[in-house]
C-alpha positions in Angstrom: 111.9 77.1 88.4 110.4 76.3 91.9 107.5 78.6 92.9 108.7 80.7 96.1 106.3 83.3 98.2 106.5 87.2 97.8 108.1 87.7 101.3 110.7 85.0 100.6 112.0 86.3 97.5 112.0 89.5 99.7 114.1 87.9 101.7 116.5 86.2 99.3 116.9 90.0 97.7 117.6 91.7 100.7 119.8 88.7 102.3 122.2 87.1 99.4 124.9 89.7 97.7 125.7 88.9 93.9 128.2 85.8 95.1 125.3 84.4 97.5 127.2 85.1 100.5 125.2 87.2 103.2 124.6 90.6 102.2 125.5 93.3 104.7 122.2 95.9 103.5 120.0 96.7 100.5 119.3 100.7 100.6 115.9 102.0 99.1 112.9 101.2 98.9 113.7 101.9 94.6 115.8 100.0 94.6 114.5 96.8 95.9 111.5 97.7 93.7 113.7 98.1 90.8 115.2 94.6 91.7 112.3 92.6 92.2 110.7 94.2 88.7 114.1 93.4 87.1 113.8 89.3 88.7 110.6 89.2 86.7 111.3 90.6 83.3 114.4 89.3 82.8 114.8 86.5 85.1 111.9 85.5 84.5 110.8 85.1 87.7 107.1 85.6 89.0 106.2 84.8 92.9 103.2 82.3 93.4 99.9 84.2 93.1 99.6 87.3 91.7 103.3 88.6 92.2 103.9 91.9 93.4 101.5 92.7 90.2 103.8 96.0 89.2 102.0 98.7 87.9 104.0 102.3 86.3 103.6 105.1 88.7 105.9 108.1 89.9 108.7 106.6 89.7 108.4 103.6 87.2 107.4 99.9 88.4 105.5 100.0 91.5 104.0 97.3 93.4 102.9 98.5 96.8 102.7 94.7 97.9 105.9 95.1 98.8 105.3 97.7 101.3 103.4 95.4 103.1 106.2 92.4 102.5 108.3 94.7 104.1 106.7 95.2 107.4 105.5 91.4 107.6 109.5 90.5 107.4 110.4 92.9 110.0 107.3 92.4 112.1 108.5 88.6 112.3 111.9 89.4 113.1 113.6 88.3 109.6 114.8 91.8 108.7 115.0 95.3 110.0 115.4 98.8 108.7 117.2 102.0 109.6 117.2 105.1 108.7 120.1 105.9 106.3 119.6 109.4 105.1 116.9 111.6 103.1 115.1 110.0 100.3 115.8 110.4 97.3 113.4 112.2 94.8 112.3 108.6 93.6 112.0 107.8 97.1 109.7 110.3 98.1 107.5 109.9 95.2 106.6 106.3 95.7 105.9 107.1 100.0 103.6 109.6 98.2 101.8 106.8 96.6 101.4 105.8 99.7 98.9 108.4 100.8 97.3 108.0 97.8 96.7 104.3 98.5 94.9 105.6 101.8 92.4 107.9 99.9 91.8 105.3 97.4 91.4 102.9 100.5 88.9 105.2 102.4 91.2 107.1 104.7 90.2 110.8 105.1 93.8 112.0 104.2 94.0 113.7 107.6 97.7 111.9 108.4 100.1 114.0 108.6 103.7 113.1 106.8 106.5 112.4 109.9 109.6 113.5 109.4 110.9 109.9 108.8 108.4 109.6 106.1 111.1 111.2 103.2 113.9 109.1 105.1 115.5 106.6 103.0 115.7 102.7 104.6 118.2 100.2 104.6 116.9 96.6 104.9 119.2 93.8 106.5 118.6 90.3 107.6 119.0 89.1 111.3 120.2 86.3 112.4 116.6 84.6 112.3 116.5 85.9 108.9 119.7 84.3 107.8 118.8 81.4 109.2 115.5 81.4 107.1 117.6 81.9 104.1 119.8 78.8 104.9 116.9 77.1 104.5 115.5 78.2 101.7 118.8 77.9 100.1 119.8 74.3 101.4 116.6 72.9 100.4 117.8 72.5 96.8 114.0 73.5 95.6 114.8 77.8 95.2 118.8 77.2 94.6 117.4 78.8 90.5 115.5 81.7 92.4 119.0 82.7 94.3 121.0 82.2 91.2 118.3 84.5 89.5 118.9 87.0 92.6 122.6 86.8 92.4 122.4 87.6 88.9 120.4 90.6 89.2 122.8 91.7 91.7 125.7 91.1 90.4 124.6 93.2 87.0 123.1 95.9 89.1 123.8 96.1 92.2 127.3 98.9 92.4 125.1 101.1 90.3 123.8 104.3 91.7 119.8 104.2 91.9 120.2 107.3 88.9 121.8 104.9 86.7 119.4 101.7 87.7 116.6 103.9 86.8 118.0 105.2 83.4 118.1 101.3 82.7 114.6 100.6 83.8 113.5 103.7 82.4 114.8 103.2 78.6 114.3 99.4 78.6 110.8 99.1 79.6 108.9 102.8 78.4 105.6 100.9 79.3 105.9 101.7 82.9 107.2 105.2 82.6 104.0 106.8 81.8 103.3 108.2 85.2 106.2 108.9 86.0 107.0 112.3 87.6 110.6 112.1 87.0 110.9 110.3 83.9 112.4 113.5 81.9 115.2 114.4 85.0 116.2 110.3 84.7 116.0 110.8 80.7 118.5 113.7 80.8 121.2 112.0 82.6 123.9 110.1 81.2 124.1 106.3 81.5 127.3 106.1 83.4 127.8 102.5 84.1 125.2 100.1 82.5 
């Protein structure tokens, strides 16, 4: 499988629904963690370098590379974000892994939280985006990278984040063992997987 770059698998994830057609949105940052932890173990597929290098935190796999991924992509004009609602409780626990990152980092902790910080984002694609994708996709080279995205989205994507996490949760234990909702995601039924 061709080597492709963090940011454009990003892209790929947030851009292609489970056919490969556009995608309207991806909602959550979980989710698209979920997803791009889900294209490694069982797609197989590993960005060039280090990958987003997932580590188990508060609410399972966490790689906080794609924090950064994020705000490249939207700084560049591929995507953008809205706010869609309140986070979730897995949402809110990884943006508190964010401050954590800052005292780790050297920051004094002194930030306060904004409002927006326990709003949950949607990420689409503009049009530069989509025409980024085109070429990704049209080159031939990362055509097994979207197949490995539609995949993921076709067996995941209509389930609720509850359900994707019950899945994550029970099939890879290893990166459950910080998490501070892994009995609440335990409890619940598997509904759809």
């Amino acid at each position: 499988m061709a080597e492709i770059s963090r940011r454009d698998l990003v892209l790929l994830l947030v851009g292609l629904d489970k056919n490969g057609h556009a995608a309207d949105t991806v909602g959550g940052i979980t989710r698209l963690q979920k997803f791009l932890f889900l294209l490694e173990k069982e797609a197989g597929l590993t960005p060039k370098g280090n990958g987003f290098e997932f580590q188990a935190y508060k609410a399972g796999p966490y790689s906080s590379k794609l924090y950064d991924d994020l705000e490249f992509l939207e700084n560049l004009d591929l995507l953008w974000s809205e706010v869609e609602g309140e986070m979730t409780e897995a949402e809110a626990t990884e943006v508190d892994m964010l401050d954590f990152d800052d005292l780790i980092n050297g920051d004094d902790g002194d930030q306060a939280k904004t409002a927006d910080s326990y709003e949950e984002r949607k990420y689409s694609i503009t049009d530069d985006g989509k025409k980024r994708i085109e070429e990704l996709i049209h080159s031939g080279e990362f055509e097994p990278v979207a197949e490995a995205v539609r995949k993921i989205k076709s067996k995941f994507g209509n389930h609720s984040l509850n359900d994707l996490l019950y899945y994550v949760y029970t099939k890879f234990p290893e990166m459950t063992t910080e998490s501070e909702i892994k009995e609440k995601v335990l409890r619940q039924r598997r509904r759809s997987i």
